[in-house]
C-alpha positions in Angstrom: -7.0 -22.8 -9.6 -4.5 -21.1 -11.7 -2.1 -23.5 -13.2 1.0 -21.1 -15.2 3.9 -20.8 -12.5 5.4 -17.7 -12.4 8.9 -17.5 -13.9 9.1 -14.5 -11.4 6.9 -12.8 -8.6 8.1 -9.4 -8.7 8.6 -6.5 -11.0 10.6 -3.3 -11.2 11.4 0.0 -12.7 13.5 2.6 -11.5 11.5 6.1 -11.7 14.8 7.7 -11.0 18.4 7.6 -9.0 16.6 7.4 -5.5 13.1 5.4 -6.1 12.2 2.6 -7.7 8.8 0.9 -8.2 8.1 -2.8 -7.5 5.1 -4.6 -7.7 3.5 -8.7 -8.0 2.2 -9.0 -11.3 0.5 -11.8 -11.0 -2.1 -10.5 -8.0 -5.4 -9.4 -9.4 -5.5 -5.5 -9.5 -7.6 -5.2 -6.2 -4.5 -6.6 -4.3 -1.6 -5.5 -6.5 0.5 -2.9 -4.3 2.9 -0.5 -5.7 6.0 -0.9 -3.1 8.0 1.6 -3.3 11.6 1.8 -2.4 13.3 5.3 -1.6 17.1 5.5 -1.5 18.9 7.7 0.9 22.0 9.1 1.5 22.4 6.8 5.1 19.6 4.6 4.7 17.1 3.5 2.6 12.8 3.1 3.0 10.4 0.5 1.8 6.9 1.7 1.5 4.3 -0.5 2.0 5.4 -4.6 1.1 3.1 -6.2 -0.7 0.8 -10.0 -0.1 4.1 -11.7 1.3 3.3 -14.2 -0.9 6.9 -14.8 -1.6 9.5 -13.5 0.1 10.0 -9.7 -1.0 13.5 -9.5 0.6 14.9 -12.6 -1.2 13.5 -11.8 -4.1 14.6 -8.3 -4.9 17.6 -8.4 -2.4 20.1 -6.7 -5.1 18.5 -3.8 -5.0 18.7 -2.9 -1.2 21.7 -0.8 -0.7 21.5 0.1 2.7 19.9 -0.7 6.2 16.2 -0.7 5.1 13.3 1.2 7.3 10.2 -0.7 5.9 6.7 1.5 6.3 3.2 0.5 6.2 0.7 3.2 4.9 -1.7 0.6 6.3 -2.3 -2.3 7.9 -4.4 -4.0 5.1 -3.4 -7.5 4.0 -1.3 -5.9 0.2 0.8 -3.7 2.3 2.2 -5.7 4.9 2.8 -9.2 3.9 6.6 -8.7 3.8 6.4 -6.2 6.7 7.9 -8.4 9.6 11.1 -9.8 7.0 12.7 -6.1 7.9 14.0 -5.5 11.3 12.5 -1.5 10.7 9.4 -1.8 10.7 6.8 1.3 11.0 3.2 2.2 10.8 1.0 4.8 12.8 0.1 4.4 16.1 -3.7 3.3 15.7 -2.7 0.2 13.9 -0.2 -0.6 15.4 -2.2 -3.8 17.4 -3.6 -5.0 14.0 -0.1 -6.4 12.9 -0.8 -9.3 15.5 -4.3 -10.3 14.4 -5.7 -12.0 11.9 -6.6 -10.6 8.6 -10.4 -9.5 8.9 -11.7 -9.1 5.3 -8.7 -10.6 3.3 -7.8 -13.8 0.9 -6.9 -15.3 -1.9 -10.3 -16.8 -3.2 -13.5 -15.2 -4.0 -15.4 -17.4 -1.7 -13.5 -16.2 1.2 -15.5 -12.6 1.1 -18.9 -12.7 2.5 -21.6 -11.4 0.2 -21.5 -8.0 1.8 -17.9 -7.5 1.3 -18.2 -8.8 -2.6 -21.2 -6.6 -3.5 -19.1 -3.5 -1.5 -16.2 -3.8 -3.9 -17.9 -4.9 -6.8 -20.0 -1.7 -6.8 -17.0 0.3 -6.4 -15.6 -1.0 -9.9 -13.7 -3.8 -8.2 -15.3 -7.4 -9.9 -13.8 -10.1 -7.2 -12.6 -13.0 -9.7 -12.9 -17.1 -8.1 -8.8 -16.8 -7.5 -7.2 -13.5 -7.0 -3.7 -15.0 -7.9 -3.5 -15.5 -12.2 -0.3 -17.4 -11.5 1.1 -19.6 -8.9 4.7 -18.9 -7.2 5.8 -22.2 -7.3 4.0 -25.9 -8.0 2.0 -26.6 -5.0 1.3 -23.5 -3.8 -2.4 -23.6 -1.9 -4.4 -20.4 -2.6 -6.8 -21.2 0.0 -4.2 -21.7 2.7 -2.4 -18.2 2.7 -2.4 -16.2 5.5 -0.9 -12.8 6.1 2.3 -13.3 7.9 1.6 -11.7 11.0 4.3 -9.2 12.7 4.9 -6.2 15.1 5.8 -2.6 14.6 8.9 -1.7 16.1 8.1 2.2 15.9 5.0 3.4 15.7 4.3 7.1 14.2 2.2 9.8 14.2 1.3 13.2 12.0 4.4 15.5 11.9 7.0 12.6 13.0 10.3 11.9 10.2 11.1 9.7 8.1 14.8 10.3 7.9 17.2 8.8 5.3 19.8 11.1 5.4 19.6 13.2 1.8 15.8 13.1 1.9 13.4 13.6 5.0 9.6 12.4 4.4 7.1 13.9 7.1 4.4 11.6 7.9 0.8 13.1 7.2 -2.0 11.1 9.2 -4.7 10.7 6.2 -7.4 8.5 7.9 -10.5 7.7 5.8 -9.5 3.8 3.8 -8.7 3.2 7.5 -8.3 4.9 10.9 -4.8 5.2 10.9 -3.8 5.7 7.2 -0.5 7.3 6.7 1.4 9.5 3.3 4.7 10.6 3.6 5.4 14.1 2.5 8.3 15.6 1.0 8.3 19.1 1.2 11.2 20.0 -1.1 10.6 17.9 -4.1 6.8 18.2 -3.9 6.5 14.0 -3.8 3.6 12.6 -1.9 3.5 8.5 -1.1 0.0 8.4 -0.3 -0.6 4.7 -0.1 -4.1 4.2 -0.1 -5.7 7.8 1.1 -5.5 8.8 -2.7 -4.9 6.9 -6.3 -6.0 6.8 -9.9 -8.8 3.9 -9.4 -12.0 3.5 -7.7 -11.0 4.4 -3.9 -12.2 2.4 -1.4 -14.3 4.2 1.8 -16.7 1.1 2.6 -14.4 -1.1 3.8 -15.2 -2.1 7.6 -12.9 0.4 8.8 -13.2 3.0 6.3 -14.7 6.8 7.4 -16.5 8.5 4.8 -16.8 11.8 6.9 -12.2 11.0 7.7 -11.8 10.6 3.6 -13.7 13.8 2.9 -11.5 15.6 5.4 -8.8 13.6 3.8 -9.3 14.6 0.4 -9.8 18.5 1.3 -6.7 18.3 3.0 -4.9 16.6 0.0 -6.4 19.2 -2.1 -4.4 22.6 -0.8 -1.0 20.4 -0.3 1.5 21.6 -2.5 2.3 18.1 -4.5 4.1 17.9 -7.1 4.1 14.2 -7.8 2.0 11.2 -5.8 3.3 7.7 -5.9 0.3 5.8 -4.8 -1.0 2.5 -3.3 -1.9 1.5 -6.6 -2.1 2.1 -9.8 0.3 5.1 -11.8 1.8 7.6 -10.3 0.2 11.1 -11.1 0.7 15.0 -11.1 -0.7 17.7 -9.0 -3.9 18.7 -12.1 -4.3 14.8 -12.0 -4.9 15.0 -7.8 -7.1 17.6 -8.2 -9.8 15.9 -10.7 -9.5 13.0 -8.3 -10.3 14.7 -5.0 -13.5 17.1 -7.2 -14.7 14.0 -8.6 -15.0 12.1 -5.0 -16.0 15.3 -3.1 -18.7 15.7 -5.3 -20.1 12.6 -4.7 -19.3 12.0 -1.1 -19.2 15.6 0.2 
């Protein structure tokens, strides 16, 4: 059990006047989320929320400007945790009912995944430690008590539908594959791509008990003639267009 407390969950840096990057240092990197918040002109957007192992709202309150629409690319367990503390809450039609039930593959402690699970991620470049937390939140904090806080979607979307902030319009792009109803949200005019989990610069995940090999590879040749410029991902750094490219080669040529 870890035993440093965390003088602070969260992070942040400011990529530029509308977006800023936040994510829980302290989570092992198979579970660290980039959330993403996007400013607009008459509102702003949270993508994706992180474990909700503390409160994301409280903690990083300051830096919400304006009546917050907060989207899940997903509905895994390190995109949703803080989903239900926002009275906007979106995510794609086909996981809509997940929001409700319990997590089905996710925790806090290695002993929580069944051997096939491990041996999944593990292969994929993922090594499952004994505690998936390297610091507590507060003294007392159980590990093997979290839940995800469970919620409901009060819009659900599908491919073409808006994300509208007023100065800057995201179009949601259905990229199934990690999971049925994966979501990106696609800026036309700036070239910038929140792709949450269908692509990132790390081993991607297509085994999970959801995932579609046959939807990724569709996914990826679809990410492949999109005109991006920059892709803020589900994890790890953000990358360029020459970057997205060598990702979706490298995984078509192994999965294709």
């Amino acid at each position: 059990m870890p035993t440093q407390i965390a003088d602070r969950w969260f992070e942040y840096r400011r990529i530029d006047d509308d977006i800023t990057l936040i994510w829980e240092p302290h989570v092992d990197p198979l579970l660290r989320c980039n959330i993403w918040l996007i400013r607009g002109s008459e509102r702003d957007a949270l993508v994706d929320s992180g474990l909700g192992v503390v409160s994301l709202r409280d903690a990083v309150n300051n830096l919400f400007e304006k009546h917050v629409t907060a989207v899940a690319t997903h509905y895994h367990l390190d995109h949703i945790g803080a989903l239900g503390e926002f009275e906007d809450r979106v995510i794609h039609a086909l996981e809509s009912d997940e929001l409700s039930k319990p997590e089905p593959w996710g925790r806090l402690l290695r002993e929580h995944y069944d051997p096939e699970s491990l041996a999944a991620l593990e292969s994929l470049g993922y090594p499952i430690p004994e505690e998936l937390l390297s610091a507590l939140p507060h003294h007392g904090y159980d590990l093997e008590a979290y839940t995800v806080p469970r919620t409901t979607a009060t819009r659900t979307v599908e491919e073409g539908d808006v994300i509208d902030l007023g100065s800057r319009r995201f179009e949601v792009l259905h990229l199934p594959g990690h999971s049925p109803g994966s979501i990106g949200l696609w800026e036309e005019k700036s070239g910038i791509l929140f792709s949450g989990d269908a692509i990132y610069d790390g081993p991607l995940l297509d085994n999970l008990p959801d995932s579609s090999v046959p939807d990724y590879v569709a996914t990826m040749k679809r990410l492949r003639e999109l005109p991006v410029r920059v892709v803020h991902a589900g994890h790890d750094p953000s990358f360029g267009r020459e970057r997205l490219i060598e990702l979706v080669d490298q995984y078509l040529s192994i999965r294709a």
